[in-house]
TIKOLFI-406215 format. One record per residue: residue in one letter; x, y, z of N, C-alpha, C, CB in turn. Coordinates in steps of 0.02 Angstrom, whole numbers, plus 50000, padded with zeros to 5 digits. Glycine has a CB too. Example, Ala and Ser with C-alpha at 12.3 -4.5 7.8 and 13.67 -1.06 7.14 Angstrom:
<recs>
a506604971650390506154977550390506604983550390505654977650452
s506424988850354506844994750357506455000250394507044997050286
</recs>
This chain:
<recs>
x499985130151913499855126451851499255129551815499725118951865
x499345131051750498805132151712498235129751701498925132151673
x497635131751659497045127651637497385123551589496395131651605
x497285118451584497225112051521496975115351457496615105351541
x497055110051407497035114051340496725109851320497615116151297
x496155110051275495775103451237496345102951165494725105651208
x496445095851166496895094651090496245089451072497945090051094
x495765089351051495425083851006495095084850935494905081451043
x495165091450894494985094450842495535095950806494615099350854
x495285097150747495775100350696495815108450691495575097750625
x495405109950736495305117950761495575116850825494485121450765
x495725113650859495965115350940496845115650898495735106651026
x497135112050867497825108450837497905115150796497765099850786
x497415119450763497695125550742497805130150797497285128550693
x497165131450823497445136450901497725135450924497225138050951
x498375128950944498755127650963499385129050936498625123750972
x499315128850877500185131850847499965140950837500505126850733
x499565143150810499305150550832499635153550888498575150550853
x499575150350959499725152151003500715147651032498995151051041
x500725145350967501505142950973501795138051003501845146850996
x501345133651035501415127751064501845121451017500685125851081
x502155117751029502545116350981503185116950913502275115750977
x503285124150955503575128350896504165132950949502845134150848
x504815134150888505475137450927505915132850949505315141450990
x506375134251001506715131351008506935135251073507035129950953
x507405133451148507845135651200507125137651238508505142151179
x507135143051267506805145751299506035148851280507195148951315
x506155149251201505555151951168505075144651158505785156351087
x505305137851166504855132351158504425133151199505095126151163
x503555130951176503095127451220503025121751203502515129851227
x502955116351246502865108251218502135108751204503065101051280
x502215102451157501495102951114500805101551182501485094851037
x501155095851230500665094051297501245095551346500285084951304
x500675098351400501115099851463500555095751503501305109151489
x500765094951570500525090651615499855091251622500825091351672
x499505098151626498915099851634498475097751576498905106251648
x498605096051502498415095151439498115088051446498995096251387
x498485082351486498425077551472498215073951535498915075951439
x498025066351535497785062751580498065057751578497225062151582
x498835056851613499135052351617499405046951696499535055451583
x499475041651643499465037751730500165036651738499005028951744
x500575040351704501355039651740501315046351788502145040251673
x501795045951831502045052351889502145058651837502965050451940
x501595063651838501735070851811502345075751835501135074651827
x502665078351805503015082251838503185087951790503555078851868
x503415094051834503775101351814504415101351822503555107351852
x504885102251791505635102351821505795112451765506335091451781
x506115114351816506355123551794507015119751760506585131451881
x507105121151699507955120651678508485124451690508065120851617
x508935120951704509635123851709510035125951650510025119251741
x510025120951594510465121951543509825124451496510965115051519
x509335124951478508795130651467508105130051521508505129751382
x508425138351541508085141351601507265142951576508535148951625
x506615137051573506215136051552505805130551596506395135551497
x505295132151599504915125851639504715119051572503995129851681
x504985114651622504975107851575504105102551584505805102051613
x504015101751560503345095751555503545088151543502805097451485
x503305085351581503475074751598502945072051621504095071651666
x502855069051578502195065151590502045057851605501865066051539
x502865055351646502835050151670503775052151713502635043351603
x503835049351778504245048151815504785046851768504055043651860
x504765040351687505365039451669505545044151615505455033051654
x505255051451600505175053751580505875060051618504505052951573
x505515060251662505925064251725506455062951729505755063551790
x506725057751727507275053651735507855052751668506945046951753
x507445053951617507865055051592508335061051571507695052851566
x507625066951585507875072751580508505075651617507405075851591
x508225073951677509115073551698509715071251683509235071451739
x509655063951665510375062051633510385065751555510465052551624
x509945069351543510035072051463510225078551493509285072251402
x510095084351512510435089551542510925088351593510005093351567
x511225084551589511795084551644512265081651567511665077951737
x512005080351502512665078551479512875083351456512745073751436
x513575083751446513925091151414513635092151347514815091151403
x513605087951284513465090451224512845090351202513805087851185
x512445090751252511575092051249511485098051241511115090351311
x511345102851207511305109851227510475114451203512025113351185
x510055108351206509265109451180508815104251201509185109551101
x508465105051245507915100651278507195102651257507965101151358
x506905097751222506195098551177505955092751193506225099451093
x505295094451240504935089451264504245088651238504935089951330
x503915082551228503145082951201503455086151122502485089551258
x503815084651090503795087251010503255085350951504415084850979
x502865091450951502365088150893502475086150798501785093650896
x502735081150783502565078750736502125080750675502445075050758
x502425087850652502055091550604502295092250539501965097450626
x501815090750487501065092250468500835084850499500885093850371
x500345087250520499635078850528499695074550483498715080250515
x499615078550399499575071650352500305069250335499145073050277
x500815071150355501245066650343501355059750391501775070350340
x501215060050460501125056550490500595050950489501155059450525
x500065054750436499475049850415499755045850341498665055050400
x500025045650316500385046950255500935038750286500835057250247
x501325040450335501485035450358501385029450391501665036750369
x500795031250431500315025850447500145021350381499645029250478
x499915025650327499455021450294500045016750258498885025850240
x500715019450241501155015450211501225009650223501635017250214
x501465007850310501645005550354500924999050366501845011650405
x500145001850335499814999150366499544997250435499924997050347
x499645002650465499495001050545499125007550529500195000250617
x498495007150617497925014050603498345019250638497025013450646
x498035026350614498505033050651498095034050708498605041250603
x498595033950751498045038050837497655041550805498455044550906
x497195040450852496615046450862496395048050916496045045550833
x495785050650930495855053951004495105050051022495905064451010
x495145047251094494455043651103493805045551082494335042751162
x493845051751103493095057051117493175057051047493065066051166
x493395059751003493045061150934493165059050873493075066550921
x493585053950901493815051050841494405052450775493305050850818
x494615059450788494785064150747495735060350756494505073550779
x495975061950708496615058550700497125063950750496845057850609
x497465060950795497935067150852498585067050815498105064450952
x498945069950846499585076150843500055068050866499555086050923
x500495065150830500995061650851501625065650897501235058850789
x501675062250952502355066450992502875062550997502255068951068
x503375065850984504105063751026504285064951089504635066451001
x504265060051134504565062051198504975068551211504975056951214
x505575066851181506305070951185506385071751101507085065651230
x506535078951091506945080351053507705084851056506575082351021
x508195081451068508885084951093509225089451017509545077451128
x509515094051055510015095751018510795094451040509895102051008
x511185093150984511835090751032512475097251005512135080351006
x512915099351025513395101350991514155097050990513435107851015
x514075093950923514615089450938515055094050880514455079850926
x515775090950869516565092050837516075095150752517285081350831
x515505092050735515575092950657514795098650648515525083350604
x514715100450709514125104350713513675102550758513825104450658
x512935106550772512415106550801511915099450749512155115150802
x511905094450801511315088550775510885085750800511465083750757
x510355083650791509835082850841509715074550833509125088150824
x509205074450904509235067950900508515066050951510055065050926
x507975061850915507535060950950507615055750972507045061850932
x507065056251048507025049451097506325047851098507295050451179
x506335042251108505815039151148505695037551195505685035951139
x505515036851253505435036451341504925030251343505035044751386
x505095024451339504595019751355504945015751415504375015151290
x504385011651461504755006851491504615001051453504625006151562
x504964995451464505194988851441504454986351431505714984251496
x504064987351447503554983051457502974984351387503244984651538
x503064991151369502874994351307502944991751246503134999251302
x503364988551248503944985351177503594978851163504954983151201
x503204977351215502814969251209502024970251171502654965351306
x501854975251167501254978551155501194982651097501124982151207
x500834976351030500994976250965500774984950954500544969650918
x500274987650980499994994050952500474999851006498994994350962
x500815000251040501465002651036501945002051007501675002351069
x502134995650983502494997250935502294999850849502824992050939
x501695001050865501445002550789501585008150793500715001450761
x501375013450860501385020050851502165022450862500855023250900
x502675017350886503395018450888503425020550824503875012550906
x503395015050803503685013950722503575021050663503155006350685
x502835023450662502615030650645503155033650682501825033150668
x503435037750722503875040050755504735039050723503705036950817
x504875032650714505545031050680505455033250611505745023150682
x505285031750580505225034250505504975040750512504755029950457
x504565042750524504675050050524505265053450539504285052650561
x505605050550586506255054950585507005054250534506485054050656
x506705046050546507285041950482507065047650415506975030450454
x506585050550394506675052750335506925060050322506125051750308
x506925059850402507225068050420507975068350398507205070250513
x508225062550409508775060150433509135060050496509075061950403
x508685059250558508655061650638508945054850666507765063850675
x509275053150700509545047050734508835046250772510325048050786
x508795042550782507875040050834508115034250866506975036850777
x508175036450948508235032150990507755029851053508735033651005
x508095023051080507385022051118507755023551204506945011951102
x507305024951240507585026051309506935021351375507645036551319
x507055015251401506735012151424506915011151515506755007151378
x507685014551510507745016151617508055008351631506605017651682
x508345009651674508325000551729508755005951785509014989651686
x508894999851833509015002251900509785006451907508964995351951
x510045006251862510745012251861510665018551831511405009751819
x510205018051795510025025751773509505028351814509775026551697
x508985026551852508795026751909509105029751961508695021951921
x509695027851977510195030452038510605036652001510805023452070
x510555036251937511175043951914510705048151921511605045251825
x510165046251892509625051651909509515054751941509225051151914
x509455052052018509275052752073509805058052103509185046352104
x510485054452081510945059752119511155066952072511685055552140
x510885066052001510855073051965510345077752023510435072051873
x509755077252011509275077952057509535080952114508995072052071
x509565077152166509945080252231510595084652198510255073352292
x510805085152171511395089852164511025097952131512065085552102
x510765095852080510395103352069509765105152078510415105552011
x509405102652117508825104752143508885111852161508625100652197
x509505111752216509445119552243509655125352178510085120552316
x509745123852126510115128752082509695128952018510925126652066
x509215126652034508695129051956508345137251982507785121151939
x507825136752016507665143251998507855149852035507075143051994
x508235146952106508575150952128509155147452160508225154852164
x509775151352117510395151252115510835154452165510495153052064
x511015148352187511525150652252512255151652218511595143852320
x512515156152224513185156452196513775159752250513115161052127
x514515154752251515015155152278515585158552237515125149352299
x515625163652273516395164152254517115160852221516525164952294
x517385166352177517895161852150518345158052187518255164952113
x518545163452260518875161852322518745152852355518545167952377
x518025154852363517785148552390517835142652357517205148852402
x517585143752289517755138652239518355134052249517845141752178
x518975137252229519655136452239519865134052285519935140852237
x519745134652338520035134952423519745125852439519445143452493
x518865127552412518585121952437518795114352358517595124852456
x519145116552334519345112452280519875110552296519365115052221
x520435113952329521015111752347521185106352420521325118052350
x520455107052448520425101052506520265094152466519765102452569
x520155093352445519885089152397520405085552377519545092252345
x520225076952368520545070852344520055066852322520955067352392
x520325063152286520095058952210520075051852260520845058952121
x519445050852263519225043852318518595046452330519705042152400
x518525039552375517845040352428517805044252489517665034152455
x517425047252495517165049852540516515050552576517295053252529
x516405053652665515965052952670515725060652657515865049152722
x514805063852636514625067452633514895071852684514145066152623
x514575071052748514735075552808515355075852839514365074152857
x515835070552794516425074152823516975081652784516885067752831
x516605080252697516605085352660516345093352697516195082752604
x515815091452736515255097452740515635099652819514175094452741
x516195095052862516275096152896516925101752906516185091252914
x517145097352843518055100152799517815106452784518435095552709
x517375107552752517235114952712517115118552768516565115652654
x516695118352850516575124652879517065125752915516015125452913
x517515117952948518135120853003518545123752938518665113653062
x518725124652905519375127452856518995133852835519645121752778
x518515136052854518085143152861517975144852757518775151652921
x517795140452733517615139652668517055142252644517605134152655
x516455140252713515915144852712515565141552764515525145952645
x515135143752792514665143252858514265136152852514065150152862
x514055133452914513795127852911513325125852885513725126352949
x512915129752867512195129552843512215128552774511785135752858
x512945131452738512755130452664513345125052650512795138152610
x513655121352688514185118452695514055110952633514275117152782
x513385110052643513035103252603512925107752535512135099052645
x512515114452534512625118052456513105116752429512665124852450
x513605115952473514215117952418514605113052380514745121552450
x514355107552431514535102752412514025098952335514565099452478
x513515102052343513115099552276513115107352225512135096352302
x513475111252246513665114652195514235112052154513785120552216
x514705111552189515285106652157515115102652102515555101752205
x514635098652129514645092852087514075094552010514335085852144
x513635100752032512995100852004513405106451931512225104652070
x513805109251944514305113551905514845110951878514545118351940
x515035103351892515555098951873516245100951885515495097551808
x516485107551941516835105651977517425099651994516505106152000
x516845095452005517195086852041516635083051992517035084352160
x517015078751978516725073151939516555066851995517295070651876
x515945063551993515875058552066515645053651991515105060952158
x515685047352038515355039552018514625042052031515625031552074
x514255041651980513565043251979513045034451993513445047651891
x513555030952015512925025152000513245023452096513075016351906
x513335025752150513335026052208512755030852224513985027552231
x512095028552256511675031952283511735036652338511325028552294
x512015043752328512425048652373511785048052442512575058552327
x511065049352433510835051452492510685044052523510195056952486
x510575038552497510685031552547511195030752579510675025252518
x511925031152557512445029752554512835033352597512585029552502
x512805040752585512995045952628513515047052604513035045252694
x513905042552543514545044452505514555045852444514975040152507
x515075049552422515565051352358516035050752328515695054552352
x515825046852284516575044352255516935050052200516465036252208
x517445054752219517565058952178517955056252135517765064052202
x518055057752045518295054052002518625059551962517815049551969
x518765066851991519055069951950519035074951972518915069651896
x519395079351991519325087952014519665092651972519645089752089
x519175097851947519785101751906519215109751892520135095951808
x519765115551890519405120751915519395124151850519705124751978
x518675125651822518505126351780518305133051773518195122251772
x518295138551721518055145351747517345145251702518655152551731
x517135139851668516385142751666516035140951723515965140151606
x515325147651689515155150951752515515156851773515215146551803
x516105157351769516315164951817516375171951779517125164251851
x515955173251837515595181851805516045185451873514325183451810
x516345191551846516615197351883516715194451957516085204051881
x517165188551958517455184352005517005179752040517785188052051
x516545179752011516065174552043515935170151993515385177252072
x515685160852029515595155351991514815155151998516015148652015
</recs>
């Protein structure tokens, strides 16, 4: 992890886009705050992307959580985290409309950089459209000067014309999470990859039901699919590559099961016979 960055000036907020923080898009993005920037009391975290191969910044557990169910959906195809809310005075501009005060920063008083949690890109039927989030939990929404600084946030995008949504978690998105998670952990920054052979072979044992984990992992090494050790890889390759479609709201590592809801052999991914 890096040194931290001071954001409390109107000279730190220029050296900051200078050096491109906040700016681009896929792989060329830096978020405006990364974990080290800030002093937060939600669970920090790094996650490497899969669908952009880039280190991600979360600055709270439900933050994390969502990122996964947002890269695991198919028509997401741009993950922008910490989005800074630029120019300053338009955001001040809206405060004052609105009548509520604009953040500022404790130490100096100086008016800060408004962020968006999430900013997605989607590719849907009528084009590429974006769509910002908000990451709060429930408890946020009760707490008039959160919603003041929400509200700066909605209209700013409302005038973009940006859909602005809110994302607050409960206990089923919790568990999809969890089992996104366990499925591609092993395949962000180093990629295990199976054969087209294997693919196929270990797709054709396969039925649309429940199952238990280890009897999958057991099916795949006696039918010589691949060796014991990667027998559980492969099984969260399947799923982490969409392969097999499972019930995402069954907690796979409590549970020890899979409910498969769809199998069908897909060739993205396959490079010069490999998936």
């Amino acid at each position: 992890m890096g040194k931290g960055r001071k954001l409390e000036t109107l000279g730190d907020y220029q050296r900051a886009l200078k050096d491109k923080y906040g700016i681009g898009a896929g792989v060329e993005y830096k978020p405006w705050l990364r974990v080290q920037d800030v002093k937060s009391q939600g669970v920090r975290s790094q996650v490497f992307g899969r669908k952009v191969p880039r280190v991600h910044h979360f600055l709270s557990s439900l933050e994390t959580q969502f990122f996964y169910l947002a890269e695991f959906t198919d028509d997401v195809i741009d993950i922008r985290e910490q989005f800074p809310l630029l120019p300053l005075n338009v955001s001040q501009k809206i405060a004052k409309t609105i009548g509520v005060e604009h953040p500022t920063h404790p130490n100096t008083g100086e008016p800060i950089i408004v962020t968006t949690d999430f900013l997605l890109t989607l590719q849907t039927v009528h084009g590429e459209r974006y769509q910002a989030v908000s990451v709060k939990p429930e408890s946020e929404f009760k707490n008039q000067r959160s919603l003041e600084k929400i509200d700066i946030e909605r209209i700013w995008w409302e005038l973009l014309g940006v859909n602005f949504k809110y994302f607050t978690g409960n206990e089923l998105t919790c568990v999809q999470s969890k089992n996104i998670n366990w499925a591609t952990s092993p395949f962000r920054q180093q990629v295990t990859m199976f054969s087209g052979g294997q693919i196929e072979h270990a797709l054709s044992t396969l039925q649309i039901g429940k199952c238990f984990v280890h009897d999958l992992c057991d099916c795949f090494y006696s039918k010589n699919i691949t060796n014991k050790d990667n027998s559980l890889t492969l099984v969260r390759y399947l799923i982490a590559s969409k392969f097999i479609s499972i019930d995402l709201s069954v907690n796979i590592e409590n549970a020890g099961i899979i409910d498969i809801t769809g199998i069908q052999l897909s060739r993205r991914g396959m490079e010069n016979g490999n998936y």
